[in-house]
N, C-alpha and C positions, 0 to 999 in steps of 0.2 A: 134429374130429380132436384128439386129446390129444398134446401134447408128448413124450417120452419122458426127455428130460434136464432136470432143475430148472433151474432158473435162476439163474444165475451171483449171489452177491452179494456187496457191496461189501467183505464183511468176510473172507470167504475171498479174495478179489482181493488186499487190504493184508494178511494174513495170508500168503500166498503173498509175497509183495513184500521183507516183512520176513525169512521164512526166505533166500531167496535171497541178500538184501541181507548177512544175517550170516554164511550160506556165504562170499560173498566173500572177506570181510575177514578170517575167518578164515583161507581159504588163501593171502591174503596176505600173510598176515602170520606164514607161519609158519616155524620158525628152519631153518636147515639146509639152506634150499632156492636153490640157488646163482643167480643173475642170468644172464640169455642173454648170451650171448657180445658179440654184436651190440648189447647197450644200454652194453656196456665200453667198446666200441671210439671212436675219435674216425671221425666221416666226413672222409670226402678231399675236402680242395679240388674247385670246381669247374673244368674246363680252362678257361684263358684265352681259346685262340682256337675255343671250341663244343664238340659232337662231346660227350663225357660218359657213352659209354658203356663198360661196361669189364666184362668176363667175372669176374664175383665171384664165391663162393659161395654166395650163395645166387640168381643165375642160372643155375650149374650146377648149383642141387639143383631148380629150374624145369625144368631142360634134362630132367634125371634124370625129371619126374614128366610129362611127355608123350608119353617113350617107349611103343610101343605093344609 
């Protein structure tokens, strides 16, 4: 029985690696592109006596995406 798909090799693998790799960085790093809200922000203390849970934003946008 003959294969139908060639066979993967190492240098389309690290060829694929490296495009991807420089995607990245690119759209990393690109200007104009504003920071989430959330990497702004300081996190809140944790409560003293437990408990730690608290209805944030993005619990209500959780809440929002299991409505049916």
């Amino acid at each position: 029985m003959q294969e139908s798909q060639p066979k993967p090799s190492r240098r389309g693998f690290f060829l694929g690696a490296v495009a991807t790799g420089g995607a990245v960085a690119a759209i990393a790093t690109l200007p104009g592109v504003p920071a989430p809200e959330a990497a702004l922000q300081e996190p809140k203390p944790a409560p003293e006596k437990g408990g730690g849970y608290s209805l944030s934003e993005h619990v209500k946008r959780y809440y929002k995406t299991t409505r049916v």
